[in-house]
PyMOL Python script that loads the backbone (N, CA, C, O; Angstrom):
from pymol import cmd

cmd.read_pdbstr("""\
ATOM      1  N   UNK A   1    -183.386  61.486 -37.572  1.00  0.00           N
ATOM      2  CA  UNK A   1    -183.556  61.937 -36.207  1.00  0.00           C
ATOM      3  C   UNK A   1    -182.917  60.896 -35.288  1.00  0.00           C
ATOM      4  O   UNK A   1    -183.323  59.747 -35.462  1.00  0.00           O
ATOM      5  N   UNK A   2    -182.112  61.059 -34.465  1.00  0.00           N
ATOM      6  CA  UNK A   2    -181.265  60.538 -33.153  1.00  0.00           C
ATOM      7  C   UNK A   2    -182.246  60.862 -31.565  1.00  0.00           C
ATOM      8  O   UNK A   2    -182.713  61.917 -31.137  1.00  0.00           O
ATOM      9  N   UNK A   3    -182.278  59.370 -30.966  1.00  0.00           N
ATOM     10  CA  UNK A   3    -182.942  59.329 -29.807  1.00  0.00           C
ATOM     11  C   UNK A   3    -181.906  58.966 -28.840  1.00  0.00           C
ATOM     12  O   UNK A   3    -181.884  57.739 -28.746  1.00  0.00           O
ATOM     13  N   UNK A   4    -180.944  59.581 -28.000  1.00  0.00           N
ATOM     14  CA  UNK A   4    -180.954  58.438 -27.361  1.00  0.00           C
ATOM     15  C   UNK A   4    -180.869  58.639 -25.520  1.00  0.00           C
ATOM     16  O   UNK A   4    -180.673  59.675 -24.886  1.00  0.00           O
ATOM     17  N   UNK A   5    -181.072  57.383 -25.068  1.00  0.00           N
ATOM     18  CA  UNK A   5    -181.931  56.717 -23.480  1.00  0.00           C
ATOM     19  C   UNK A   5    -180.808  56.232 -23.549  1.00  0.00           C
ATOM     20  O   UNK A   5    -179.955  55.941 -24.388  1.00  0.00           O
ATOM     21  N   UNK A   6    -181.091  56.186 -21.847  1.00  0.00           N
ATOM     22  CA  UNK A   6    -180.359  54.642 -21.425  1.00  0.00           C
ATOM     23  C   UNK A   6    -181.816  54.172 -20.636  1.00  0.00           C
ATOM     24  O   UNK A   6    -182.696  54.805 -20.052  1.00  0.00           O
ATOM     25  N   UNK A   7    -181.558  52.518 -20.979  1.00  0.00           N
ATOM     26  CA  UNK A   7    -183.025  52.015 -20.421  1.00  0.00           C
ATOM     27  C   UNK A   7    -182.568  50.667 -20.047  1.00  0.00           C
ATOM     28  O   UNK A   7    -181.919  50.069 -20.905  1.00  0.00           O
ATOM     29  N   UNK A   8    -182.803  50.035 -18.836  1.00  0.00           N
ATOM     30  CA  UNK A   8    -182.287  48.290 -18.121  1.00  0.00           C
ATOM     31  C   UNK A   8    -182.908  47.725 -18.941  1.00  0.00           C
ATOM     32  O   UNK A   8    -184.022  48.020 -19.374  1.00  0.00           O
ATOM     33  N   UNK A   9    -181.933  46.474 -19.348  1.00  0.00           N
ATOM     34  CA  UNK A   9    -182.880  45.505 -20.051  1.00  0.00           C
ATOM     35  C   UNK A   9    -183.244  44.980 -19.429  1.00  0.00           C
ATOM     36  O   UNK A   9    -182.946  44.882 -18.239  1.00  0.00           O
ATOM     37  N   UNK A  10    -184.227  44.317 -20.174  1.00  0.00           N
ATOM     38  CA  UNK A  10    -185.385  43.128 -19.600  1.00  0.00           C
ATOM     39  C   UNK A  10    -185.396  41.598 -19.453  1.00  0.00           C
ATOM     40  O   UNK A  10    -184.577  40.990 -20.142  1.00  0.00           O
ATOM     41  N   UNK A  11    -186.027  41.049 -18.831  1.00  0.00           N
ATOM     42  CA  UNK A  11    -186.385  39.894 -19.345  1.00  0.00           C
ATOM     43  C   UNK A  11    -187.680  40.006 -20.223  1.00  0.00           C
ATOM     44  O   UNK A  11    -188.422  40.986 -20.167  1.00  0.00           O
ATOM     45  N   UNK A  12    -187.908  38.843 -21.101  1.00  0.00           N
ATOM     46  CA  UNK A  12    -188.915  38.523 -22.210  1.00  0.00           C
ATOM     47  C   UNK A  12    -188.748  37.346 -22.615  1.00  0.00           C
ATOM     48  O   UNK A  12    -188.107  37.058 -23.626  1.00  0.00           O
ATOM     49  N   UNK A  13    -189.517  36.244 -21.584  1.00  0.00           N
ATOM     50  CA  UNK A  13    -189.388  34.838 -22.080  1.00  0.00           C
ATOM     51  C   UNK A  13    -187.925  34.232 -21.740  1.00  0.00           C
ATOM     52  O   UNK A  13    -187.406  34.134 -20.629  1.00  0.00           O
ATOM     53  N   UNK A  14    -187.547  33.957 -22.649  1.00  0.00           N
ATOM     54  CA  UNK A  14    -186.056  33.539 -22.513  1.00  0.00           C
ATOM     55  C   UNK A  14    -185.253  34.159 -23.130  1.00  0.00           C
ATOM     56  O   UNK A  14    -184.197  33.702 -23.569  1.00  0.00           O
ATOM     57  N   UNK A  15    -185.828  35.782 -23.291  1.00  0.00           N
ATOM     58  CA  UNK A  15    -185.074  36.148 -24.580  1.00  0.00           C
ATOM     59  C   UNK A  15    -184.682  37.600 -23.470  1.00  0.00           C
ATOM     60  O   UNK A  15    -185.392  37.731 -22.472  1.00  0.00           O
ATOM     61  N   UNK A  16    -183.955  38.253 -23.631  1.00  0.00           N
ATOM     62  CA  UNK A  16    -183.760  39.717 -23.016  1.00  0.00           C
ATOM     63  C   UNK A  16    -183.805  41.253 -23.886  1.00  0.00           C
ATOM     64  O   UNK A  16    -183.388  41.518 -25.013  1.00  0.00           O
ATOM     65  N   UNK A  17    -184.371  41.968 -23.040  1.00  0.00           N
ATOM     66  CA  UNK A  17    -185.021  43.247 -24.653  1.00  0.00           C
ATOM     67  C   UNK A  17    -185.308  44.524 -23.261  1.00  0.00           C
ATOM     68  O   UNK A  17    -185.672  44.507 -22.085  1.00  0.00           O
ATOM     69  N   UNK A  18    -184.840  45.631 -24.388  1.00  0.00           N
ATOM     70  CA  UNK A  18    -184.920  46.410 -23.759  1.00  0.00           C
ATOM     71  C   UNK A  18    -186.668  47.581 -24.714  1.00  0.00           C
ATOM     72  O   UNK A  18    -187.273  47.481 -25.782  1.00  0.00           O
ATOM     73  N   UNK A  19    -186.754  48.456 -23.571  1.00  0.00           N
ATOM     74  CA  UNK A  19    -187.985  48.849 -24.360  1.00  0.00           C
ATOM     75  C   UNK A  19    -187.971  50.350 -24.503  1.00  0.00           C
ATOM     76  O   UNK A  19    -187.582  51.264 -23.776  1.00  0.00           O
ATOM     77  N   UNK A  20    -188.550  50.282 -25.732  1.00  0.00           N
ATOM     78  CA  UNK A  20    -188.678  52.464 -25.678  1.00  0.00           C
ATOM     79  C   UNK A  20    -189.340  52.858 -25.651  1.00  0.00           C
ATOM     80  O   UNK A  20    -190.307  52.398 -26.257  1.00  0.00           O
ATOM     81  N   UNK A  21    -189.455  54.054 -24.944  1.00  0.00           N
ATOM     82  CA  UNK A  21    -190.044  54.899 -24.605  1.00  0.00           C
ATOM     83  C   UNK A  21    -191.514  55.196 -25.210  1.00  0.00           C
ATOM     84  O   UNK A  21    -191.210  55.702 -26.290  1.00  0.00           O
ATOM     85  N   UNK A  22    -192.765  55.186 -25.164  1.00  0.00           N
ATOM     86  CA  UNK A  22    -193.726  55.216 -25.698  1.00  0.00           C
ATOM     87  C   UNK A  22    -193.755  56.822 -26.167  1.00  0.00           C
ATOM     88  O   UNK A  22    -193.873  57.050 -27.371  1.00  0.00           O
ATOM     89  N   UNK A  23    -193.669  57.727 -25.402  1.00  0.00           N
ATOM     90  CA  UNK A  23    -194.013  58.800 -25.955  1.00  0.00           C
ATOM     91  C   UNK A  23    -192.381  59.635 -27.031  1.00  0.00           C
ATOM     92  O   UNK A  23    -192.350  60.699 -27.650  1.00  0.00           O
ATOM     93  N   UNK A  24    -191.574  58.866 -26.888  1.00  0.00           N
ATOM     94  CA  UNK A  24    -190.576  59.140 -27.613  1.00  0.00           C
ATOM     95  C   UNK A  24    -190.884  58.524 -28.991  1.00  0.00           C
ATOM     96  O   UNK A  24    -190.594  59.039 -30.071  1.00  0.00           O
ATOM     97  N   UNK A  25    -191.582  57.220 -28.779  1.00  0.00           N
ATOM     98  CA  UNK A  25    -191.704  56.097 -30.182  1.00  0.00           C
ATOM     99  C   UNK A  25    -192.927  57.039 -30.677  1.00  0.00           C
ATOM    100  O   UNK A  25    -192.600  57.023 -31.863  1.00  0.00           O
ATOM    101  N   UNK A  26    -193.860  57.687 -30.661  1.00  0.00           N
ATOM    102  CA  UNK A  26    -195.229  58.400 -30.590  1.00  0.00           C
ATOM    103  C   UNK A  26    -194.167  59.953 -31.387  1.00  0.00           C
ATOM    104  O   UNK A  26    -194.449  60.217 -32.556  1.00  0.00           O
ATOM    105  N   UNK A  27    -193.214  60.704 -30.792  1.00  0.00           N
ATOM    106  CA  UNK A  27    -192.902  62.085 -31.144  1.00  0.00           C
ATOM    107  C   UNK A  27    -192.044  61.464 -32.545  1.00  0.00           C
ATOM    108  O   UNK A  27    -192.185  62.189 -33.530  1.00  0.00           O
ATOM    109  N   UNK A  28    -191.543  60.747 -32.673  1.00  0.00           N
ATOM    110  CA  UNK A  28    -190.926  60.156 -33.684  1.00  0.00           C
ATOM    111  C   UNK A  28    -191.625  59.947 -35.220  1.00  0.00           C
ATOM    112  O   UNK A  28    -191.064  59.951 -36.316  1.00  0.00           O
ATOM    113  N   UNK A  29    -193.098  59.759 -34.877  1.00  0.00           N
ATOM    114  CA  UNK A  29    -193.904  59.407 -36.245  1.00  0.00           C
ATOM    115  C   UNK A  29    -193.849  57.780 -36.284  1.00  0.00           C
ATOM    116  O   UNK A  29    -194.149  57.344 -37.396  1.00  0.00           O
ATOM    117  N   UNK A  30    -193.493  56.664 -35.195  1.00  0.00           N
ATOM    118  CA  UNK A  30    -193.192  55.358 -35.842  1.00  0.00           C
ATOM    119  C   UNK A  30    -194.419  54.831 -35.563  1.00  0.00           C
ATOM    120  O   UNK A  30    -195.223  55.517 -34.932  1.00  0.00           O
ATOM    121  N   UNK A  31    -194.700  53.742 -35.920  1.00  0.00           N
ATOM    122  CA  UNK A  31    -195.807  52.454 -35.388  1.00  0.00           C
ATOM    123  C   UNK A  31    -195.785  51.461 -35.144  1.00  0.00           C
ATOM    124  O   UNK A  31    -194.709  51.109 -35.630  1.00  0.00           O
ATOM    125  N   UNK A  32    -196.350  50.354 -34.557  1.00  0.00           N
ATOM    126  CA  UNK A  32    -195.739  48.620 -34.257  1.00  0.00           C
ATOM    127  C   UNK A  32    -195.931  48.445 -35.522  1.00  0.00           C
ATOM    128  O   UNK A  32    -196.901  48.572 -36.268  1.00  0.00           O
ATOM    129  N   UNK A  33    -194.515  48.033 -35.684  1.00  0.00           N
ATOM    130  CA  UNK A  33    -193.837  47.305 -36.872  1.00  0.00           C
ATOM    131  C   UNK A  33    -193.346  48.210 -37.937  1.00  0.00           C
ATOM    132  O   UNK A  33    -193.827  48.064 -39.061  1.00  0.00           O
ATOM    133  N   UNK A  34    -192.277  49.303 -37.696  1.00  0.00           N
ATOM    134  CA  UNK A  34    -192.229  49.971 -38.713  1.00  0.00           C
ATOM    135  C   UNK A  34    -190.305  49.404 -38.047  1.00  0.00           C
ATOM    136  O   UNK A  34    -189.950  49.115 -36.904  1.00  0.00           O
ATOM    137  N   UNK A  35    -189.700  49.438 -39.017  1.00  0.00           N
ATOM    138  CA  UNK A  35    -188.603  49.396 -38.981  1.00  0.00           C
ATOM    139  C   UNK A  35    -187.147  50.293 -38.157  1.00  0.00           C
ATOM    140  O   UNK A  35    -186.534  51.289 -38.539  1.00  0.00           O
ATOM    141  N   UNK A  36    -187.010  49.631 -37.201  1.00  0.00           N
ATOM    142  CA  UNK A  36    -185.983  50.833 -36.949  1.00  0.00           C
ATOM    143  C   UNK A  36    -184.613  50.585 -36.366  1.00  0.00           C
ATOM    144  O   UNK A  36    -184.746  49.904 -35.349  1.00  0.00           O
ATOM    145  N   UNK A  37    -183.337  50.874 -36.612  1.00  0.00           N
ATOM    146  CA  UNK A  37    -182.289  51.051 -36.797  1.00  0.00           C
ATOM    147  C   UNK A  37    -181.863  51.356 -35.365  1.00  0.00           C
ATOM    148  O   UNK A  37    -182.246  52.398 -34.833  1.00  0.00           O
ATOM    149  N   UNK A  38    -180.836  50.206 -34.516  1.00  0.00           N
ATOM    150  CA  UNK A  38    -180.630  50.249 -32.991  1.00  0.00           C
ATOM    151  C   UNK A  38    -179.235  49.876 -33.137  1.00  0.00           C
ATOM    152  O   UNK A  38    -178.701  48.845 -33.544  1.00  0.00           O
ATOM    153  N   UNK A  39    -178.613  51.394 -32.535  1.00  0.00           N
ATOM    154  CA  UNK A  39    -177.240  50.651 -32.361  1.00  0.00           C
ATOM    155  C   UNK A  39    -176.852  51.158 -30.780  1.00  0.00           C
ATOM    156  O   UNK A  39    -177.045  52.216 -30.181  1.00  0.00           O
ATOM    157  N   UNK A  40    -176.239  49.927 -30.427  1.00  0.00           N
ATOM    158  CA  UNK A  40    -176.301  50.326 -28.560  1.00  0.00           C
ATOM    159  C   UNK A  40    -174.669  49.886 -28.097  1.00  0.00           C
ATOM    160  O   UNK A  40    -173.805  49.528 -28.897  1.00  0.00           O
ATOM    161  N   UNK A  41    -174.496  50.007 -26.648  1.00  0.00           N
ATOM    162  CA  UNK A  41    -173.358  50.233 -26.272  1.00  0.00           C
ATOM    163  C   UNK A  41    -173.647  50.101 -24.449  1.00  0.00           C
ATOM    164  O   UNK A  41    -174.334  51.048 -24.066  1.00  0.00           O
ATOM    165  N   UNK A  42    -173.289  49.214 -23.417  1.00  0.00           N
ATOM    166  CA  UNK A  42    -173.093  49.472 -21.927  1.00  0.00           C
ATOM    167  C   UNK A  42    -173.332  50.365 -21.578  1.00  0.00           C
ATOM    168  O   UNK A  42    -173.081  51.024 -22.587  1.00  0.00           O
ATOM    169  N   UNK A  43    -173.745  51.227 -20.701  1.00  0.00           N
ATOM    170  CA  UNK A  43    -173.730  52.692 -20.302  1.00  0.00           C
ATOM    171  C   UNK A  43    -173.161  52.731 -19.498  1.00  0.00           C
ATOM    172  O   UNK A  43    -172.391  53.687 -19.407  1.00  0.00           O
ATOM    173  N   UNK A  44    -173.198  51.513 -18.212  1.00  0.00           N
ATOM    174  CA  UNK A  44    -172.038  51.656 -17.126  1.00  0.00           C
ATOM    175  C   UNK A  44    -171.156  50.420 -17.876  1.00  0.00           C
ATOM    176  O   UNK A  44    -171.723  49.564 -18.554  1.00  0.00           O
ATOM    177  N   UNK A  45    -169.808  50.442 -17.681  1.00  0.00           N
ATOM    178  CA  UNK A  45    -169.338  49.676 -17.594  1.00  0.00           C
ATOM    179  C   UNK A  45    -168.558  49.594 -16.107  1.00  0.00           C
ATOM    180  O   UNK A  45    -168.463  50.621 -15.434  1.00  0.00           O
ATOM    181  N   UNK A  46    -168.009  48.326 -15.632  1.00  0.00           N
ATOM    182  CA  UNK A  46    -167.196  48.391 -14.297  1.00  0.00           C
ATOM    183  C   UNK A  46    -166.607  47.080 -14.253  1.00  0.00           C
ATOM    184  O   UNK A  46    -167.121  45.965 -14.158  1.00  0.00           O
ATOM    185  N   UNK A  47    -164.987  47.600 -14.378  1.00  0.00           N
ATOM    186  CA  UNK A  47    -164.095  46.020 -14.187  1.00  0.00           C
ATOM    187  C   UNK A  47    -163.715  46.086 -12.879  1.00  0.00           C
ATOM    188  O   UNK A  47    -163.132  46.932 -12.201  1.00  0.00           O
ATOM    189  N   UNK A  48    -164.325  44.654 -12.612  1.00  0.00           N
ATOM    190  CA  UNK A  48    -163.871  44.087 -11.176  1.00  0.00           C
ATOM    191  C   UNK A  48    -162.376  43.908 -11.078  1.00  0.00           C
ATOM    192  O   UNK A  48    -162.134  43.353 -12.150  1.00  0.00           O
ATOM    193  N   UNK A  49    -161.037  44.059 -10.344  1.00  0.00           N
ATOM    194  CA  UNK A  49    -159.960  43.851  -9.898  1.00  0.00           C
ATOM    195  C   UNK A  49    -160.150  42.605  -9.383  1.00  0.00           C
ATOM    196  O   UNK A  49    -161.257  42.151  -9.094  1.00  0.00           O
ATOM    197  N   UNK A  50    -158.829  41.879  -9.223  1.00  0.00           N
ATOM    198  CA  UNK A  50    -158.714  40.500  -8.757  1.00  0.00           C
ATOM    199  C   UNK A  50    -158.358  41.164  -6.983  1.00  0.00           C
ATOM    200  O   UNK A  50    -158.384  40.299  -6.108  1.00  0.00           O
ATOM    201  N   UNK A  51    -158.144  42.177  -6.668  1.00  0.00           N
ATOM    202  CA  UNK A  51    -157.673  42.635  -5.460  1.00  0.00           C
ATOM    203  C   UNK A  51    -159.114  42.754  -4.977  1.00  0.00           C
ATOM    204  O   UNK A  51    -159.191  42.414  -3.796  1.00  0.00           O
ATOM    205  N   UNK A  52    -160.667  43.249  -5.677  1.00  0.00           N
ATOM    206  CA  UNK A  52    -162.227  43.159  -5.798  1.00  0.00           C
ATOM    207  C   UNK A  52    -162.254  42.176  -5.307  1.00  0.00           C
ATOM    208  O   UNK A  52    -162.665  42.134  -4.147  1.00  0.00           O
ATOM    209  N   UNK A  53    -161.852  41.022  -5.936  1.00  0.00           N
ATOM    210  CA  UNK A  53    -162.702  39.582  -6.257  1.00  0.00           C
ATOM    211  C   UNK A  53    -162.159  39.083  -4.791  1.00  0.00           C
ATOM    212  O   UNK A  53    -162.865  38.582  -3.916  1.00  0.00           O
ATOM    213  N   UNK A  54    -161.159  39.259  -4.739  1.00  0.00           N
ATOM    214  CA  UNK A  54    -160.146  38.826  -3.085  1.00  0.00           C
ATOM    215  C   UNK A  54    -161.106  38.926  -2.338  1.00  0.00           C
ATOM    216  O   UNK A  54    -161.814  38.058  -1.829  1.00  0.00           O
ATOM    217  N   UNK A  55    -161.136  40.592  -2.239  1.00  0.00           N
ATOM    218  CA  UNK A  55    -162.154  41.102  -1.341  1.00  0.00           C
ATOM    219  C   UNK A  55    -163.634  40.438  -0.819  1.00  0.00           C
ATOM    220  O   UNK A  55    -164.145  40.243   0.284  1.00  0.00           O
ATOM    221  N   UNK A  56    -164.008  40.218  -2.143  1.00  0.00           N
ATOM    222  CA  UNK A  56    -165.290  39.652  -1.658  1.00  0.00           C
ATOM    223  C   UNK A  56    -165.170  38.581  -1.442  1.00  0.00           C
ATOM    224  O   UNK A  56    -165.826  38.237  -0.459  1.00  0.00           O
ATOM    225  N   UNK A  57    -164.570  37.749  -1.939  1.00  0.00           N
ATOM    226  CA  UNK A  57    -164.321  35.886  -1.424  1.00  0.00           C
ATOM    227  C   UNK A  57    -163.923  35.778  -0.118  1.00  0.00           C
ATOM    228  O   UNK A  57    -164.312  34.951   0.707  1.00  0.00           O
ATOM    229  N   UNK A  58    -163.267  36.504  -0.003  1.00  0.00           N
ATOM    230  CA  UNK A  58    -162.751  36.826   1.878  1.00  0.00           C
ATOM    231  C   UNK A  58    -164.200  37.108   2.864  1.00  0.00           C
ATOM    232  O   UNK A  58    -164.688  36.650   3.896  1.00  0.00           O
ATOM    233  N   UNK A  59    -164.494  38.056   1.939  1.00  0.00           N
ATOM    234  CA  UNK A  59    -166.030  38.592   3.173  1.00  0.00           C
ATOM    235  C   UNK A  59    -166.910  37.349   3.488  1.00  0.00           C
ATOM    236  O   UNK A  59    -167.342  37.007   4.589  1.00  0.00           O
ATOM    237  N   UNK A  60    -167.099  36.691   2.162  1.00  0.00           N
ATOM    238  CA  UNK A  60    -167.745  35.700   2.106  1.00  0.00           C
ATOM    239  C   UNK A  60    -167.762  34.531   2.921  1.00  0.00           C
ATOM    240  O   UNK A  60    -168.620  34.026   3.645  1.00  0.00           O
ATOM    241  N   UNK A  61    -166.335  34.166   2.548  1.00  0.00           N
ATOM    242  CA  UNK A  61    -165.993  32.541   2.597  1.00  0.00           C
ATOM    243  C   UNK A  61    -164.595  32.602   3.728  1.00  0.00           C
ATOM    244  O   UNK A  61    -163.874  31.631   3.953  1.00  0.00           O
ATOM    245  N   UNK A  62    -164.415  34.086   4.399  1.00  0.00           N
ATOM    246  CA  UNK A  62    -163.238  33.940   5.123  1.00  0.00           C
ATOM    247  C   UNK A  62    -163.492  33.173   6.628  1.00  0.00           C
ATOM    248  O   UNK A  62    -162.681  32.338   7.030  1.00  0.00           O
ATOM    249  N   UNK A  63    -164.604  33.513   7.355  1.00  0.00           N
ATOM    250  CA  UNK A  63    -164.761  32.534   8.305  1.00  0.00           C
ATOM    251  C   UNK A  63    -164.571  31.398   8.178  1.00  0.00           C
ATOM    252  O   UNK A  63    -163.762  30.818   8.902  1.00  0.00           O
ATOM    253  N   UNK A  64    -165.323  30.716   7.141  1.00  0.00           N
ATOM    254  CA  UNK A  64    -165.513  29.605   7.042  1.00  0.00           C
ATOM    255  C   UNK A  64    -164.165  28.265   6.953  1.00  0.00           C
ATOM    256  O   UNK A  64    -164.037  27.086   7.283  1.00  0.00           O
ATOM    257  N   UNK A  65    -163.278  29.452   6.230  1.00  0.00           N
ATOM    258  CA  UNK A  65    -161.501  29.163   5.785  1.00  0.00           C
ATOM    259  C   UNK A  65    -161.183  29.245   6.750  1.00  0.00           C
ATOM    260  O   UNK A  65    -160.644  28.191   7.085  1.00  0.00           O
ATOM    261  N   UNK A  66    -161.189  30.304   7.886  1.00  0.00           N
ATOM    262  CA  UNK A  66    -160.432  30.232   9.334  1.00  0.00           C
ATOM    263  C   UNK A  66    -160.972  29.212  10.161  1.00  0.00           C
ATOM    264  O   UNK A  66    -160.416  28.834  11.192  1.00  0.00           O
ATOM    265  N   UNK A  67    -162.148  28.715   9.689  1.00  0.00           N
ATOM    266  CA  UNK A  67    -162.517  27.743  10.886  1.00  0.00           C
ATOM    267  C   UNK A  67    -162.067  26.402  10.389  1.00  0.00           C
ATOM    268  O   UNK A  67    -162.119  25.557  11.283  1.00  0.00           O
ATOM    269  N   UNK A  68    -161.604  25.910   9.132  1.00  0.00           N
ATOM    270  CA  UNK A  68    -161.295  24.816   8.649  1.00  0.00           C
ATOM    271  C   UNK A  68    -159.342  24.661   8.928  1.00  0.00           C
ATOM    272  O   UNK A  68    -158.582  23.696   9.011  1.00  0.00           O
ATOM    273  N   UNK A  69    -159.122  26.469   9.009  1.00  0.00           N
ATOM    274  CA  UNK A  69    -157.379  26.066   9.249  1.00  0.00           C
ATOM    275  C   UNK A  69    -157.206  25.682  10.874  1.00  0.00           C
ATOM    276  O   UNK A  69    -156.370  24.956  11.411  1.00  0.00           O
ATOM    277  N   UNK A  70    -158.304  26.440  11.443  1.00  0.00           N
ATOM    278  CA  UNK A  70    -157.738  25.832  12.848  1.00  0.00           C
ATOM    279  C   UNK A  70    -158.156  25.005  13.397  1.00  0.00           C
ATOM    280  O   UNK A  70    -158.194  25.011  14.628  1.00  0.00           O
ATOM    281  N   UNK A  71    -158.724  23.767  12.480  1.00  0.00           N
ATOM    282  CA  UNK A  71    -159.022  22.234  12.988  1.00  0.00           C
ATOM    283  C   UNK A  71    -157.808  21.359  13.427  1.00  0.00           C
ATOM    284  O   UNK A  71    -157.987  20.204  13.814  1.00  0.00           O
TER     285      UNK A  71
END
""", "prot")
cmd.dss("prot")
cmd.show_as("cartoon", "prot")
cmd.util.cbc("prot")
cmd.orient("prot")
């Protein structure tokens, strides 16, 4: 049987974990500690552009650059 969510991971200590679904883990037949088989993948992915990164360093840090060129 195939489940699949998309679910944010977590924090947990220092460790990061994502969690399932209780009533999905429950329709399944499993129990804490029964073994189970996770293979996962990004759901969003999104590449930033360096024309992006411009963008925002400008929004950011562009005053601050114009006020240092016209000293």
């Amino acid at each position: 049987m195939t489940y699949t969510t998309i679910q944010n991971s977590i924090k947990i200590g220092t460790s990061t974990g994502v969690t399932l679904p209780a009533k999905e883990f429950k329709r399944m037949g499993l129990k804490v500690g029964d073994p189970v088989k996770i293979t996962f993948e990004p759901a969003v992915t999104k590449q930033i552009t360096l024309a992006e990164e411009y963008a925002d360093f400008k929004q950011q840090y562009g005053e601050t650059l114009k006020n240092l060129a016209d000293r």
